[in-house]
Each structure stands twice: as structure tokens, then as C-alpha cells.
N, C-alpha and C positions, 0 to 999 in steps of 0.2 A: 483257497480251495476251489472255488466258483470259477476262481479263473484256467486256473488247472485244468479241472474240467474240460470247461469250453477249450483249450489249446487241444486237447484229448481228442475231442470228437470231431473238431476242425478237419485235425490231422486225417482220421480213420475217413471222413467226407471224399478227403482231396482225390483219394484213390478210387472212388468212385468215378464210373467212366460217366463224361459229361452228359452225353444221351440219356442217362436211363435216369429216372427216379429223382428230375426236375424237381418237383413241387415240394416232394420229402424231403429232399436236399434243403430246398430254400426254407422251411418251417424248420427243420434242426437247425439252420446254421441262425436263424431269428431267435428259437426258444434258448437257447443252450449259451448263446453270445447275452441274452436277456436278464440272465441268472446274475452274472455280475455288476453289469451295467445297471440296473435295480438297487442294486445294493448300496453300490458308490455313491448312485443319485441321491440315495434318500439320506445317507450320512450326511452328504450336505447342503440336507434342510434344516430351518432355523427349530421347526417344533418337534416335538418325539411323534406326536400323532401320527405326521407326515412320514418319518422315518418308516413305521412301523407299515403304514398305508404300500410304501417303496417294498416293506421285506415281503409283504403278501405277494404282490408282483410279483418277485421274485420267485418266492415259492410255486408258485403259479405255473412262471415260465418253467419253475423246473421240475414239474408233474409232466409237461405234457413233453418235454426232454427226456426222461424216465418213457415216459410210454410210446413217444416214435421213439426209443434205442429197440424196448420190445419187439416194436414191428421189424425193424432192422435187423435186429438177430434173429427173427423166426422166419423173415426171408433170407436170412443167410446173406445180405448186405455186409452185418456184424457178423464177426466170427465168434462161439460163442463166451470164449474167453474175453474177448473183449465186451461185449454187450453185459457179461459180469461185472468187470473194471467200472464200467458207465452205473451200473445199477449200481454198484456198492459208495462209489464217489456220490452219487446222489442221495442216498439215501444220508449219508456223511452229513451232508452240506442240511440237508430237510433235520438234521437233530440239532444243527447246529443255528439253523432258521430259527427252528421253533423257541430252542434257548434263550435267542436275541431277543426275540420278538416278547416274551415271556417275562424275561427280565425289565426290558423295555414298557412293559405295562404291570410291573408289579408282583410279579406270579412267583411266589416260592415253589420251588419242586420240594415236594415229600423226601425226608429224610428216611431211608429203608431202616426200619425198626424202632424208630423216635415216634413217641406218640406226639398227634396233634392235640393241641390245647384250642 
């Protein structure tokens, strides 16, 4: 899904005309490329600790993916169907983060209407 993502936003970047919006360009195409690359790396470490240390990262690069697409669609960079697309793929990926990472340290989610003992 991460990687999805990142082909996603790659894409919508390219048609950016090279002149304008340098800097925001090169921080999306860092944050957004991060998201997966994070993930992989920490799969293959030898400790969970480590893994887990990797999915933060991850989540990390993909807040601040999430909030330059923001700026990108409220200058109309993104159009805003697509700046949708990016939010909704991200927030995806951040439920499916938190799950790893949760599981990864032990965390049961709440069964909706099962009481805790």
C-alpha cells in the first residue's frame, strides 16, 4: 500500500513544471518514497524493538506526506480529488501502521461489546 502510495504521488509530482515548487517537490518525493523504504528496512532487522523503531519512521515520514499533499491541494498544485486519493491512502496505511506496530508490542485492540476482564 506504501508503495502505491509513493508511485501515486511520484506520478502527480512529474507533471509539475520543474521551475516552480523545488523544495516541496524534493520533501514529497523524500517523505512519501520514506514511507515504504522504512518499512522494508525494519522487517529486516534481527529485533522486534528495531522493527517497531523502523514503523515510527515510517509513520513519521507519512504525517508529514499527509500534510505537504494539504498544502499541495490548497495551492491547487493537487487537484482536489486527487489530494483526497493521498489523504485517504494515508490515513489507510497510518491504521494499518498503528496495527503492526501494536501487535508488534503486544497491544490487543478492544473487542466492540466484549467486556474487559
Amino acid at each position: 500500500m506504501a508503495i502505491e502510495m509513493a508511485d501515486f504521488v511520484l506520478t502527480l509530482l512529474e507533471r509539475i513544471p520543474h521551475h516552480k515548487h523545488l523544495r516541496l517537490i524534493s520533501q514529497m518525493e523524500g517523505a512519501v518514497t520514506s514511507v515504504p523504504q522504512n518499512i522494508t528496512e525494519g522487517k529486516g532487522r534481527q529485533h522486534k524493538k528495531e522493527f517497531i523503531q523502523f514503523l515510527s519512521i515510517a509513520q513519521a515520514s507519512l504525517y508529514e506526506t499527509i500534510t505537504l499533499n494539504e498544502l499541495f491541494r490548497r495551492r491547487s498544485i493537487f487537484e482536489q480529488t486527487e489530494g483526497s486519493q493521498v489523504r485517504a491512502m494515508g490515513e489507510k496505511i497510518d491504521r494499518k501502521l498503528n496495527g503492526l506496530m501494536n501487535s508488534l508490542k503486544g497491544i490487543k485492540r478492544p473487542i466492540p461489546g466484549k467486556k474487559q476482564q
